[in-house]
PQR file of N, CA, C, O and H, with PARSE charges and radii, in Angstrom:
ATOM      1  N   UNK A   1    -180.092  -7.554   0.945 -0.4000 1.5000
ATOM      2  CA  UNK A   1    -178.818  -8.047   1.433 -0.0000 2.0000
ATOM      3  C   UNK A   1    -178.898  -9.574   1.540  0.5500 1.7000
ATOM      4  O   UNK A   1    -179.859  -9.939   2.216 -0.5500 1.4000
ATOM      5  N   UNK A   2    -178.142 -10.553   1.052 -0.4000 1.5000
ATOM      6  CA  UNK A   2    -177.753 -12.000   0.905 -0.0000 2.0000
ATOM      7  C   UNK A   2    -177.540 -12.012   2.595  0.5500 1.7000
ATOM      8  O   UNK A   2    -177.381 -11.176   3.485 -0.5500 1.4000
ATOM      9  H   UNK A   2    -177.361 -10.256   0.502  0.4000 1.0000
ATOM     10  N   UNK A   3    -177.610 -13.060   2.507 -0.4000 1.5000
ATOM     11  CA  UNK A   3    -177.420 -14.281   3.796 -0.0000 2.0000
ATOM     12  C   UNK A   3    -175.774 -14.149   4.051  0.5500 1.7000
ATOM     13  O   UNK A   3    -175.353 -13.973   5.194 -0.5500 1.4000
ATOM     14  H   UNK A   3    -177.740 -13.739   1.784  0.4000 1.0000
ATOM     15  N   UNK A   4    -175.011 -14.230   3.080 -0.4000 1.5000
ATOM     16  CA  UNK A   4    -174.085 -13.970   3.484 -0.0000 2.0000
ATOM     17  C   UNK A   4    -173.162 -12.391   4.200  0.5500 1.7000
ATOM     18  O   UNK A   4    -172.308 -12.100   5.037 -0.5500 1.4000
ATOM     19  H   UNK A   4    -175.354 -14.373   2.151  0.4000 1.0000
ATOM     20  N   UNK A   5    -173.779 -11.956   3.500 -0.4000 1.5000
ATOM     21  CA  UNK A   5    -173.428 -10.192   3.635 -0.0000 2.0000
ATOM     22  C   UNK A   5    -174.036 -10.072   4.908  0.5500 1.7000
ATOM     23  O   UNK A   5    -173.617  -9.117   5.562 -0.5500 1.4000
ATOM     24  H   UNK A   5    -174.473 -12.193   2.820  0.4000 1.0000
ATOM     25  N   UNK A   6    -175.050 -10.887   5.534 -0.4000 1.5000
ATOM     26  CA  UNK A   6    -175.803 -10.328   7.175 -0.0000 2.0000
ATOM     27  C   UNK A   6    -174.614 -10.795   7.806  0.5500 1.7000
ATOM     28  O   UNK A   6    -174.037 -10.093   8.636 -0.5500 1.4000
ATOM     29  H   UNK A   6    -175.390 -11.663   5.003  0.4000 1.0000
ATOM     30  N   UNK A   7    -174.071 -12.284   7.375 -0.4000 1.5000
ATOM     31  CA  UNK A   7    -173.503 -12.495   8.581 -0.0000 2.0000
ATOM     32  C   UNK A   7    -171.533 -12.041   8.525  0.5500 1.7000
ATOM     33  O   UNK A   7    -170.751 -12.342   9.427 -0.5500 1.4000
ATOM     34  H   UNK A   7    -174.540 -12.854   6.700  0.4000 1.0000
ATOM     35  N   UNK A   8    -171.174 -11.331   7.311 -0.4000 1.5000
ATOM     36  CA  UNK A   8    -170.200 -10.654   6.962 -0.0000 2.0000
ATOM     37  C   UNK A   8    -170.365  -9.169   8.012  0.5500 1.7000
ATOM     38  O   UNK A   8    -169.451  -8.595   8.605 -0.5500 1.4000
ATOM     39  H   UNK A   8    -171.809 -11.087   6.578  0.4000 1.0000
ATOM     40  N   UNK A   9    -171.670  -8.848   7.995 -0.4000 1.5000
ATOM     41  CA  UNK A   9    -171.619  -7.800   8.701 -0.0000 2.0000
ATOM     42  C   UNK A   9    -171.716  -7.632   9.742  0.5500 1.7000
ATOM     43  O   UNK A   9    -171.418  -6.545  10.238 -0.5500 1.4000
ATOM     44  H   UNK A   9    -172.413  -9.314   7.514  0.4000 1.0000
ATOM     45  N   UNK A  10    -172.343  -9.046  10.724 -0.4000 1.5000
ATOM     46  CA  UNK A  10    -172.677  -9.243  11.893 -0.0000 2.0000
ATOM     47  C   UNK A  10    -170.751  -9.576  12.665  0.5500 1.7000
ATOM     48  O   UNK A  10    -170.241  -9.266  13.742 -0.5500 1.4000
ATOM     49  H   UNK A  10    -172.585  -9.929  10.321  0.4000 1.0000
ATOM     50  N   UNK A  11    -170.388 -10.091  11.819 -0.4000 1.5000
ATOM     51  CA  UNK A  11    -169.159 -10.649  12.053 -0.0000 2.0000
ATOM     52  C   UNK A  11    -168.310 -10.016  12.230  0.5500 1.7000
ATOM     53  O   UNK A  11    -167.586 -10.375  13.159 -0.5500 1.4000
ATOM     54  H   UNK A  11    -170.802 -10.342  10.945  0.4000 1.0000
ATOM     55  N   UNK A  12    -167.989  -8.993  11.616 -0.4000 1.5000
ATOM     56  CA  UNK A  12    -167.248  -7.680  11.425 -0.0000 2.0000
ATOM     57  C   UNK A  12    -167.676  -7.147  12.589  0.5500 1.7000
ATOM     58  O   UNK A  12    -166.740  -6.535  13.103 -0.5500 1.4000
ATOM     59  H   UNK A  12    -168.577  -8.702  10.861  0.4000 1.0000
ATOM     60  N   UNK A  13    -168.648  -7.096  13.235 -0.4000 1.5000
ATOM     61  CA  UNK A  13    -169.293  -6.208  14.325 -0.0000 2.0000
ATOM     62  C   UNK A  13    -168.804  -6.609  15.850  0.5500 1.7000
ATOM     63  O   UNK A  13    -168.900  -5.913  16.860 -0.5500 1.4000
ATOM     64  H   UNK A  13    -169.408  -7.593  12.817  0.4000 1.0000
ATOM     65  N   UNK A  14    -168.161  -8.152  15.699 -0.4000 1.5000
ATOM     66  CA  UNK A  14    -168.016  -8.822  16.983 -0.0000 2.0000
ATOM     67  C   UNK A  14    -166.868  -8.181  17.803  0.5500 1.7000
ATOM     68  O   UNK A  14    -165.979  -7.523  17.264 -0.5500 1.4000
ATOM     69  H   UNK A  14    -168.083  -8.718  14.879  0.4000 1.0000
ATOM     70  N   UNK A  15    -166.924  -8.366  18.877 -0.4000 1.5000
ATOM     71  CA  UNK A  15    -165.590  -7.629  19.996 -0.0000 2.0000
ATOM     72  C   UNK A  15    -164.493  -8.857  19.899  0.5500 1.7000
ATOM     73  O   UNK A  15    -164.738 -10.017  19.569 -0.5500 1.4000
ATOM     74  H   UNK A  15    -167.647  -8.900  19.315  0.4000 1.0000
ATOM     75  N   UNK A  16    -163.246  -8.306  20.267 -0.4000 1.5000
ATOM     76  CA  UNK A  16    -162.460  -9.583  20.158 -0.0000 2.0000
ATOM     77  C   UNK A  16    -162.625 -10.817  20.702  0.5500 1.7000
ATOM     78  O   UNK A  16    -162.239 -11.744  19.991 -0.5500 1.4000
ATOM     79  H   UNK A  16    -163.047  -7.363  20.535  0.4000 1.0000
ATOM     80  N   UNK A  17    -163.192 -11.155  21.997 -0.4000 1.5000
ATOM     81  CA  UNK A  17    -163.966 -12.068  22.511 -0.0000 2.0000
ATOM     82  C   UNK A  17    -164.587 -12.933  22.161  0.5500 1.7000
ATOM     83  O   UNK A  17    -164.437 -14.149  22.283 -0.5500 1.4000
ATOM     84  H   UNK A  17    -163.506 -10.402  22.575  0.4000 1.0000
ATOM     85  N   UNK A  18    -165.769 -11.987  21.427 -0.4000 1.5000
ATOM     86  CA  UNK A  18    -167.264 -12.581  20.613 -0.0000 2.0000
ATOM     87  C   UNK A  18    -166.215 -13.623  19.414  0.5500 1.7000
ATOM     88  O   UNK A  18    -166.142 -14.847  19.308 -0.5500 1.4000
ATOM     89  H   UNK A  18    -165.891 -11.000  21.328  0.4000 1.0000
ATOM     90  N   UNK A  19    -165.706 -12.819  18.858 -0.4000 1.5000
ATOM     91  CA  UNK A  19    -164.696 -12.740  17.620 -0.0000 2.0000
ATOM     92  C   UNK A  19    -163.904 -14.185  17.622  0.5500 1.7000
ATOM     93  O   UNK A  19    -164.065 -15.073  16.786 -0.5500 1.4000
ATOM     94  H   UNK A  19    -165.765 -11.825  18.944  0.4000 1.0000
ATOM     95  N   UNK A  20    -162.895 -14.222  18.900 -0.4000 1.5000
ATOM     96  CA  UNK A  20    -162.209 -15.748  19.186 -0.0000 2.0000
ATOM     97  C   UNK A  20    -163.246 -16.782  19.389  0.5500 1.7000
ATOM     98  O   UNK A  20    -163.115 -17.774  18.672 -0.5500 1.4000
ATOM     99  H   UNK A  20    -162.764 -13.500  19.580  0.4000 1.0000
ATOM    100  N   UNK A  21    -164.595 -16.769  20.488 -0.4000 1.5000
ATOM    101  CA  UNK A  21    -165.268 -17.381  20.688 -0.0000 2.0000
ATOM    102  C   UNK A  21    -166.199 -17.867  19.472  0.5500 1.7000
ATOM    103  O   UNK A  21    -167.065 -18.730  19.612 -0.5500 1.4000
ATOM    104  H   UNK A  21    -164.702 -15.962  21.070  0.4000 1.0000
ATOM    105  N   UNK A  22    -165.872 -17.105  18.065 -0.4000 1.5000
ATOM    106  CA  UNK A  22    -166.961 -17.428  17.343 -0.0000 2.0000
ATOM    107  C   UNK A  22    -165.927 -17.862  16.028  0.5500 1.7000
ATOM    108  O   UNK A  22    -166.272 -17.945  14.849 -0.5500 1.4000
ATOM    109  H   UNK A  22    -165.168 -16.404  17.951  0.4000 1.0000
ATOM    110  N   UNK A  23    -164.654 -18.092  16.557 -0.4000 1.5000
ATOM    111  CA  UNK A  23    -163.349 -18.740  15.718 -0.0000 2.0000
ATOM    112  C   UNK A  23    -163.808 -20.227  15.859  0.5500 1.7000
ATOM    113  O   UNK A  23    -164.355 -20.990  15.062 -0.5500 1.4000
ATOM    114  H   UNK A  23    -164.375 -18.024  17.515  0.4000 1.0000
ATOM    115  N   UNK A  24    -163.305 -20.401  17.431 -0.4000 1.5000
ATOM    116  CA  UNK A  24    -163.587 -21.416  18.075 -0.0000 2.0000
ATOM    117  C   UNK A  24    -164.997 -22.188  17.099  0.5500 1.7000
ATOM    118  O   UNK A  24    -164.703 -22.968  16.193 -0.5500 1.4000
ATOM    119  H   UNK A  24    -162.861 -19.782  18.078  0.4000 1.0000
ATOM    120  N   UNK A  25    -166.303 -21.908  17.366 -0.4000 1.5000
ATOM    121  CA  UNK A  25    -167.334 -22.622  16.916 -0.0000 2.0000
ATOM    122  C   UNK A  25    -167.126 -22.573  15.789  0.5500 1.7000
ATOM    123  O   UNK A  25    -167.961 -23.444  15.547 -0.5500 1.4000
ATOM    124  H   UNK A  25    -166.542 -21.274  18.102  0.4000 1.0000
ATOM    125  N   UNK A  26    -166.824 -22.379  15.020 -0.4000 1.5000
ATOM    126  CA  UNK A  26    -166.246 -22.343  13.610 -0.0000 2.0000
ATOM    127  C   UNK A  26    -165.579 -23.051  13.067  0.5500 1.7000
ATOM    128  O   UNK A  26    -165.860 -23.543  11.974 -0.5500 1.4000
ATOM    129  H   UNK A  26    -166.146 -21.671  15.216  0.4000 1.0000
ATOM    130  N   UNK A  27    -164.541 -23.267  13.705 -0.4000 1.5000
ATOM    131  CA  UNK A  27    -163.794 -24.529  13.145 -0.0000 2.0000
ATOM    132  C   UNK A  27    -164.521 -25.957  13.727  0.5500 1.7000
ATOM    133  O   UNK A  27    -164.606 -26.947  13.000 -0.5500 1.4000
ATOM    134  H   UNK A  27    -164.312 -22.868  14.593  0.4000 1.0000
ATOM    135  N   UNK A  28    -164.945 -25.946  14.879 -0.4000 1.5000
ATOM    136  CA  UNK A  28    -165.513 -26.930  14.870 -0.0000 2.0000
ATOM    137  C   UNK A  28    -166.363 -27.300  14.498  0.5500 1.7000
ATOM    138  O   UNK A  28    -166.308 -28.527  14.424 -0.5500 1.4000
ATOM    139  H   UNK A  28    -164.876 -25.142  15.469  0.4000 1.0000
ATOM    140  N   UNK A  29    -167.710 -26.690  14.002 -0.4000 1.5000
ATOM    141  CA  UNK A  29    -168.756 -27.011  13.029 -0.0000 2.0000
ATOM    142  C   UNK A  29    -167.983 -26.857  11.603  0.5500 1.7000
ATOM    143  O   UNK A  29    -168.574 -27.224  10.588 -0.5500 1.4000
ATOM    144  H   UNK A  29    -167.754 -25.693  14.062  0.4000 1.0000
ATOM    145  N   UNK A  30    -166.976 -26.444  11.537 -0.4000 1.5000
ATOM    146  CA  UNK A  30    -166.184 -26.542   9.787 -0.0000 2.0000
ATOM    147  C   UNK A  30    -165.808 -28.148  10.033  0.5500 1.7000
ATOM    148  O   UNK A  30    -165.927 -28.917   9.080 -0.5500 1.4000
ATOM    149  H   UNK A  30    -166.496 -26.146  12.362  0.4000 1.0000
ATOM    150  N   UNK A  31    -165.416 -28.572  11.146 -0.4000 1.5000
ATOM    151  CA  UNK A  31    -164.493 -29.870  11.080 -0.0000 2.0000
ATOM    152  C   UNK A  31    -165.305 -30.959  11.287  0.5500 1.7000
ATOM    153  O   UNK A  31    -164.783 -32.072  11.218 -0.5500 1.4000
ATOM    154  H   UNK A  31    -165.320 -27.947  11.921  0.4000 1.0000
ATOM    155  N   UNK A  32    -167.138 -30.808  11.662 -0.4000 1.5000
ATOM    156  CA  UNK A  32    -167.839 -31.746  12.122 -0.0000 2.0000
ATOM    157  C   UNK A  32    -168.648 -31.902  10.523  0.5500 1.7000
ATOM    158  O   UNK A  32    -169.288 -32.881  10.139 -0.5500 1.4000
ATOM    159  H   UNK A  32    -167.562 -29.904  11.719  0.4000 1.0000
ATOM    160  N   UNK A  33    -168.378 -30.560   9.732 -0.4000 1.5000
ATOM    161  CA  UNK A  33    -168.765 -31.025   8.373 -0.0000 2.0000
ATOM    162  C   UNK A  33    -168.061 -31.912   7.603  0.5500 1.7000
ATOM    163  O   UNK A  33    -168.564 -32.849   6.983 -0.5500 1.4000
ATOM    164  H   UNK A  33    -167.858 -29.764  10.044  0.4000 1.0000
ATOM    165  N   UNK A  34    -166.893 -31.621   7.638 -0.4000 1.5000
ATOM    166  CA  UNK A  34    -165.741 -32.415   6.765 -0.0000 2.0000
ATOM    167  C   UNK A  34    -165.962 -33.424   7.854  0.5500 1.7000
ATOM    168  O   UNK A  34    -165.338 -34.061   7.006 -0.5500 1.4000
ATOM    169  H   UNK A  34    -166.485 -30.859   8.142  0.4000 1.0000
ATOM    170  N   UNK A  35    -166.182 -34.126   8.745 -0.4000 1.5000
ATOM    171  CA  UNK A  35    -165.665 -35.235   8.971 -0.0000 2.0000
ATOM    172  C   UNK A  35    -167.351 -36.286   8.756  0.5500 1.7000
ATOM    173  O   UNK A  35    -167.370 -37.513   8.852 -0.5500 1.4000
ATOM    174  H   UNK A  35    -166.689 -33.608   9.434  0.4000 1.0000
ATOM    175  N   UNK A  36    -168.432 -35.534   8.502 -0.4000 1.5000
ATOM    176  CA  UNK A  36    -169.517 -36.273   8.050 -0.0000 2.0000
ATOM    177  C   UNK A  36    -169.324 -36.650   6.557  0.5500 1.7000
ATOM    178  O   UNK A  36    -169.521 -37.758   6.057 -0.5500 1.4000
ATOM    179  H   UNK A  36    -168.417 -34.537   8.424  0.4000 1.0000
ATOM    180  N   UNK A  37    -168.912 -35.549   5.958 -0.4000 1.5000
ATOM    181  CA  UNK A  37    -168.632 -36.094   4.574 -0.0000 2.0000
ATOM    182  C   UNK A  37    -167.354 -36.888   4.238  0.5500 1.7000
ATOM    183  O   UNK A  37    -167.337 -37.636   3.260 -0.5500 1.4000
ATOM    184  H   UNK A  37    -168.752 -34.650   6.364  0.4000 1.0000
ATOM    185  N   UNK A  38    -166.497 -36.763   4.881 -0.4000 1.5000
ATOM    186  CA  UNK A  38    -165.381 -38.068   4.700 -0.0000 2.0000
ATOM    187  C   UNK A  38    -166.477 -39.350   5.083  0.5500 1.7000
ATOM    188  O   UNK A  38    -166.759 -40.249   4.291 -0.5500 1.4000
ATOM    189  H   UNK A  38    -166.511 -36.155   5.675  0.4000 1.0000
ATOM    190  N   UNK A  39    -166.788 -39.276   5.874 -0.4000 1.5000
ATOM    191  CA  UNK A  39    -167.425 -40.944   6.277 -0.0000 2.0000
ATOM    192  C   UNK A  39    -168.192 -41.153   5.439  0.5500 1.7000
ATOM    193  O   UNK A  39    -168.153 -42.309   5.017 -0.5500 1.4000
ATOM    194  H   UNK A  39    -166.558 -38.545   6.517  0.4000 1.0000
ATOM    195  N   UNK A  40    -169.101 -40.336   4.871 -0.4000 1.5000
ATOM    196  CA  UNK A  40    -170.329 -40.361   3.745 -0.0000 2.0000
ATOM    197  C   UNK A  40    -168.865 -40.947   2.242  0.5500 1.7000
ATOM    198  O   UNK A  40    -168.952 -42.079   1.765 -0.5500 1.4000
ATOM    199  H   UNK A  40    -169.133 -39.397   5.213  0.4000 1.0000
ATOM    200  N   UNK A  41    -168.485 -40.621   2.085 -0.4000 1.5000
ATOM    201  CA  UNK A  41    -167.290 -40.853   1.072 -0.0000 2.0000
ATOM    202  C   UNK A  41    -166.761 -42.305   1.080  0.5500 1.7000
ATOM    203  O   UNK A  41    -166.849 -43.027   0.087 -0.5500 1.4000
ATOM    204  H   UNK A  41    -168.414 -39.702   2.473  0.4000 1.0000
ATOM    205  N   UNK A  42    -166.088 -42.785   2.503 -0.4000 1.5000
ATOM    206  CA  UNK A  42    -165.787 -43.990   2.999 -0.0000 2.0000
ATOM    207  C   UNK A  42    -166.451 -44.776   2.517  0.5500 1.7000
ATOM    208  O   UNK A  42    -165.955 -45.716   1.897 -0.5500 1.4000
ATOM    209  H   UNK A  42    -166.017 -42.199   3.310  0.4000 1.0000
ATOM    210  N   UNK A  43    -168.351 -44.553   2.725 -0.4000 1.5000
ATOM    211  CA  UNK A  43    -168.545 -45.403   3.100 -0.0000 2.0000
ATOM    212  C   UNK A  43    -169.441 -45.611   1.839  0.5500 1.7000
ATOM    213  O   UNK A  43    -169.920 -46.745   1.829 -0.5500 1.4000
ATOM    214  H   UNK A  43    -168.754 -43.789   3.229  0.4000 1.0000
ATOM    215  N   UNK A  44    -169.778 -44.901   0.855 -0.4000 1.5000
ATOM    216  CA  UNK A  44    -169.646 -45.007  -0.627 -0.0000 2.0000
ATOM    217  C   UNK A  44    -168.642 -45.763  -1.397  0.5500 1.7000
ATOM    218  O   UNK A  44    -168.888 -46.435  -2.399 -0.5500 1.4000
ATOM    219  H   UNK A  44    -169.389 -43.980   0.863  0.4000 1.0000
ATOM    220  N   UNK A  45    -167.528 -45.603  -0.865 -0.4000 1.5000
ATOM    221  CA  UNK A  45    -166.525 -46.492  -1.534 -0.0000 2.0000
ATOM    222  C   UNK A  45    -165.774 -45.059  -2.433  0.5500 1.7000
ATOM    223  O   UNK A  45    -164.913 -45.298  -3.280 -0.5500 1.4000
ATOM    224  H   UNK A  45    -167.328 -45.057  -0.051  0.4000 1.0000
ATOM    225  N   UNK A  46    -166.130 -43.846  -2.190 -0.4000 1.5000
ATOM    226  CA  UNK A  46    -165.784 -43.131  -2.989 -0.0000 2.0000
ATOM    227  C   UNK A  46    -163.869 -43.014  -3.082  0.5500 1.7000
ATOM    228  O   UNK A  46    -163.182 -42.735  -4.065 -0.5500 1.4000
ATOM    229  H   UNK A  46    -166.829 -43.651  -1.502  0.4000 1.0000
ATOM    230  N   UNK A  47    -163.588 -43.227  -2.169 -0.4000 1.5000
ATOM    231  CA  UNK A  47    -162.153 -43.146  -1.512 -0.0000 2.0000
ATOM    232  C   UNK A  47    -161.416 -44.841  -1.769  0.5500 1.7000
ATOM    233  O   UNK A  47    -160.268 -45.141  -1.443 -0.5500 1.4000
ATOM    234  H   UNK A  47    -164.146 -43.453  -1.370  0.4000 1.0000
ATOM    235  N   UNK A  48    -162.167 -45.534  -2.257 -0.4000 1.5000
ATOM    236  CA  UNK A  48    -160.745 -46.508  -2.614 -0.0000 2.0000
ATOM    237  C   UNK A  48    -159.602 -46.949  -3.473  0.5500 1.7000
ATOM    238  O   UNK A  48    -158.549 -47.584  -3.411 -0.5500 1.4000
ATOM    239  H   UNK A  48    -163.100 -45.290  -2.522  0.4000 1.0000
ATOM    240  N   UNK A  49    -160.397 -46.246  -4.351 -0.4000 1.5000
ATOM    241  CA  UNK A  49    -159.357 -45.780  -5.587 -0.0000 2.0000
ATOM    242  C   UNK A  49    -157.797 -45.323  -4.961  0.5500 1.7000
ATOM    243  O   UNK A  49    -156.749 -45.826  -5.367 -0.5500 1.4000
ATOM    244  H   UNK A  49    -161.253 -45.730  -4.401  0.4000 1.0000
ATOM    245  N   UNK A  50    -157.890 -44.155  -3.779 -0.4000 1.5000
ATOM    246  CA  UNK A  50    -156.930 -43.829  -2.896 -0.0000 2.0000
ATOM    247  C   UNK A  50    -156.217 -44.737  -2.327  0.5500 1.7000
ATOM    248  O   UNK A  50    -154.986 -44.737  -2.363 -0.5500 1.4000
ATOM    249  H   UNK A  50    -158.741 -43.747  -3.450  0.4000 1.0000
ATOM    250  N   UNK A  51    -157.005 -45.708  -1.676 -0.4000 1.5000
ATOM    251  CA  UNK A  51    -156.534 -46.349  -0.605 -0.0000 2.0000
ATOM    252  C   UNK A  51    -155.769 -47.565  -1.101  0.5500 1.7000
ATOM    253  O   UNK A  51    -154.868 -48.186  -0.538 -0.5500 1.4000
ATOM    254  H   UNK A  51    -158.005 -45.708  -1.648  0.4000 1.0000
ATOM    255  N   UNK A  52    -156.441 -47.796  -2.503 -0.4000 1.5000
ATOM    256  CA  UNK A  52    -155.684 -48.876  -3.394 -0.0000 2.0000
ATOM    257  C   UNK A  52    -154.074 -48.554  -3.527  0.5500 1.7000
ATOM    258  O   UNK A  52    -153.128 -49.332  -3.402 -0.5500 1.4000
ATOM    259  H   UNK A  52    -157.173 -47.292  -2.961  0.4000 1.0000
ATOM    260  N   UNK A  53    -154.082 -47.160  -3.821 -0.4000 1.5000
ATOM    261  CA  UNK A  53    -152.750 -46.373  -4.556 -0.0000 2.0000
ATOM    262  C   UNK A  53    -151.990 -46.700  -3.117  0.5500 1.7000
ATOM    263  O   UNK A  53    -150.951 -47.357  -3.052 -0.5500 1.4000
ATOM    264  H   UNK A  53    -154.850 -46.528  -3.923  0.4000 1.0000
ATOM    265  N   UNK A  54    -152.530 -46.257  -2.222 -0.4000 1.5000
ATOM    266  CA  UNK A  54    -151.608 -45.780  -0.907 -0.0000 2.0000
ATOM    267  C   UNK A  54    -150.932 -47.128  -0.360  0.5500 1.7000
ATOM    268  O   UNK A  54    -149.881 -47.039   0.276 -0.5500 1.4000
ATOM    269  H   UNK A  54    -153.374 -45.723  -2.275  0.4000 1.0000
ATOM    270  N   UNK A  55    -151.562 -48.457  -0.616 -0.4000 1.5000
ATOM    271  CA  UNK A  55    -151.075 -49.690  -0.307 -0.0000 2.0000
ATOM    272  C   UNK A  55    -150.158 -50.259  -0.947  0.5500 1.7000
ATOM    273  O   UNK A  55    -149.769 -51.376  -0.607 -0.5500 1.4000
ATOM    274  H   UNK A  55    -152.415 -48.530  -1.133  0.4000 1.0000
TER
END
């Protein structure tokens, strides 16, 4: 069984509680990823091409 399928199944298993509470950490470790890699991007310069257009 993949890494993913444990935690497909672990997940599936949660009570509604576990379930919201593990929404919750979720988006926020989803949003603390995206917001390391925007800055990693920034600060590459990968994003000015954008910022040129947007001005």
């Amino acid at each position: 069984m993949s890494n993913l399928q444990e935690i497909e199944s672990a997940v599936s298993q949660l009570t509604k509680e576990e379930l919201a509470a593990f929404r919750v950490w979720f988006a926020e470790f989803d949003a603390e990823i995206w917001d390391r890699q925007f800055e990693e991007d920034v600060a590459a310069g990968r994003l000015d091409g954008l910022a040129k257009q947007a001005l």
